[in-house]
C-alpha positions, 0 to 999 in steps of 0.5 A: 771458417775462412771463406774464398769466391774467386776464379783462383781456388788453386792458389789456395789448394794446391801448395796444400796438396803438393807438398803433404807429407801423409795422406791426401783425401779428395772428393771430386767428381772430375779429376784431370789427367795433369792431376791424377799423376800428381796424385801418382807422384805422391803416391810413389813418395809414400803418401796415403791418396784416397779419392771418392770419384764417379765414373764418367767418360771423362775420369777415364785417363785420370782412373787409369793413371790412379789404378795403375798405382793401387800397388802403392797406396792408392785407393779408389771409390768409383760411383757409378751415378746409374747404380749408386749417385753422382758423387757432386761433392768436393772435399780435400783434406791433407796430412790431417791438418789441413781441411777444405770444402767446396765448388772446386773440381780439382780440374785445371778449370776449376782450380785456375779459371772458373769462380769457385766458393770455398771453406777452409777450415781454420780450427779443429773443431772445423777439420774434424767435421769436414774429416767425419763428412768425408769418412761418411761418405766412404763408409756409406758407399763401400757398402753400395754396388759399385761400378761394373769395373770396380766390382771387378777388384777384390777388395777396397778400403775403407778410411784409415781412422776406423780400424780394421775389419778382421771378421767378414760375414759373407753368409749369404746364403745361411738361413739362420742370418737375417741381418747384418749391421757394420755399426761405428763407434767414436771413442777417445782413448787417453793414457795417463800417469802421475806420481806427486808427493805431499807432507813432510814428516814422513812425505806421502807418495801418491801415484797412478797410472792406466787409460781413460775410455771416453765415449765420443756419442754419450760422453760416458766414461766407459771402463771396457777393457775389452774396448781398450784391448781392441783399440791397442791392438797392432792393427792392418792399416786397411780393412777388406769387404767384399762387394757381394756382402750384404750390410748396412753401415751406421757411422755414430757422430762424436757428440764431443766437439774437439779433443780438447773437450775429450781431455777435459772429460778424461782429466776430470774422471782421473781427479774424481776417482783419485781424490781420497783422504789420508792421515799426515802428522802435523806436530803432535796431532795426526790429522786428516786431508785430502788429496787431489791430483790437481790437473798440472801432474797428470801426464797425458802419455798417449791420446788416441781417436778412433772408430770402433767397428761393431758387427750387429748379426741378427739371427734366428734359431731353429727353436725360433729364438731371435739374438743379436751377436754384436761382434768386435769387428776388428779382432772378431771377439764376442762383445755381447749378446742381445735376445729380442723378445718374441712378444714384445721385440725388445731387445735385452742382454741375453744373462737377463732373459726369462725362460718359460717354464711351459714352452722354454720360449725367452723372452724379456722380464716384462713379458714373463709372469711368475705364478706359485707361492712357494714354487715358482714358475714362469710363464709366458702369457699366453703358457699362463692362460693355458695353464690357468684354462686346463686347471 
């Protein structure tokens, strides 16, 4: 991480910010009027501008000029500090490259006269936390009251990275929902191929192609086609949630710390599971080898990084039964189903609940005895004490 303290932090932040090419991600608590048509310039020229800003007398000109572009690729995070929090951090990122933290307000003061102290990150690893930081701060106010006139909008949006919500749960008012959890997932998704030959008499050909799932929060690799399909899919750039939902929103950090170390994972899975034995003729013998695709053939075709949106919807039965249903945010698909045990409050897959054979309650292996020699029941504990009362 390079450091700067002095009273020209513009020197360094503004040739990064004019001329990017994509996006331009800022948080800052006040932003100049000279700065938010900038900002409009390059909106007009087709980059992404996402700020995180605080509603203050002071942004008023700089809000206005911003909203007045929200037709482009404009998007807007305005806290309001009475209902929220005083937004105090100052983050600017741009084109996905370029990444910088500090005390700098992107003011003409606090780029050209005041002495500032920031971080420019100088590697991925660096980037890619200034990058979760500031998706971080997103994610977790979306879901907070925003100001009075950004209430008054629709819809916002949420970053890029993450994919798109498709799926809304806005039922308020619906008794049956108890809870609603937008979680986040990191996943790093790899497509891969490689054809070689060894031997000589005949040559034997071995080929493979396909996608490694690798879960950024256990390292795990996971073989989830319905997660691939997920991330594959052709997606909205953005996603909506309306300001009256009422959720909680977790953002999972990537426990690997670079996509260098996401590859190694992924180029030591596709070795492990196509290294295999085959016969080669060796004169007049047959003999037996091994086959190992060594890295340097294996054609990384596309890497991707991307958050997942899972939906974590409590609800409760009018039999009384609490599940979860955890929900494929973007694309609205069932992924699983969760049974919380009503003696024990664990939670299970719902295929391996228990039901009781007296009251039809389910509820977890543990939680459930099994009496009978040749026929088998299964009561819960309190059915069992009953039943063993009454006989």
């Amino acid at each position: 991480m390079k450091t700067y303290c002095g009273s020209t932090a513009g020197s360094l932040i503004e040739p990064i910010l004019w001329n990017a090419q994509e996006s331009v991600w800022i948080t800052s608590p006040w932003i100049g009027k000279y700065y938010a048509e900038k900002l409009a310039s390059l909106a007009e020229k087709g980059v992404e501008v996402r700020v995180i800003t605080c509603n203050i007398d002071y942004n008023k000109e700089s809000l206005a000029i911003l909203r007045a572009h929200n037709h482009l690729r404009v998007f807007l995070l305005v806290l309001d500090k009475d209902e929220v929090a005083f937004i105090h951090s100052k983050i600017y990122i741009v084109d996905k490259k370029h990444a910088i933290s500090g005390s700098a307000n992107l003011t003409n003061s606090g780029l050209n006269y005041n002495v500032e102290s920031l971080n420019i990150a100088k590697d991925e690893n660096e980037f890619q936390q200034l990058e979760m930081d500031f998706m971080r701060l997103w994610m977790q106010f979306e879901n907070e009251r925003l100001s009075g006139e950004e209430l008054s909008r629709d819809k916002y949006y949420a970053v890029k990275d993450a994919l798109p919500i498709s799926i809304n749960y806005g039922e308020i008012d619906n008794p049956k929902i108890q809870d609603r959890k937008l979680v986040y997932f990191p996943y790093y998704l790899f497509q891969y191929s490689f054809r070689t030959t060894v031997g000589n008499s005949p040559p034997k050909l071995f080929e493979n192609k396909g996608f490694v799932l690798v879960d950024g929060k256990t390292r795990v690799i996971e073989n989830d086609h319905q997660i691939i399909k997920e991330i594959q899919r052709n997606h909205i750039d953005n996603y909506s949630l309306r300001p009256n939902n009422k959720y909680s929103v977790t953002l999972h950090k990537p426990m690997i710390r670079s996509f260098q170390e996401a590859e190694q994972l992924a180029y030591d899975f596709i070795i492990k599971h196509n290294t295999r034995s085959y016969k080669q003729k060796y004169y007049n013998k047959t003999v037996e080898r091994i086959f190992v695709p060594y890295q340097r053939i294996i054609r990384l075709i596309k890497s991707e990084y991307v958050l997942v949106p899972f939906w974590y919807i409590e609800v409760h039965d009018s039999d009384g039964t609490k599940r979860v249903e955890v929900i494929l945010a973007s694309s609205g698909e069932k992924w699983d189903e969760l049974l919380i045990c009503p003696d024990c409050q664990t939670k299970i897959n719902i295929d391996d609940a228990k039901s009781c054979k007296a009251c039809g309650k389910k509820m977890c292996s543990k939680c459930v005895k099994t009496e009978g020699l040749i026929f088998k029941k299964n009561y819960c504990n309190s059915c069992l004490v009953k039943s063993k009362n009454s006989g």
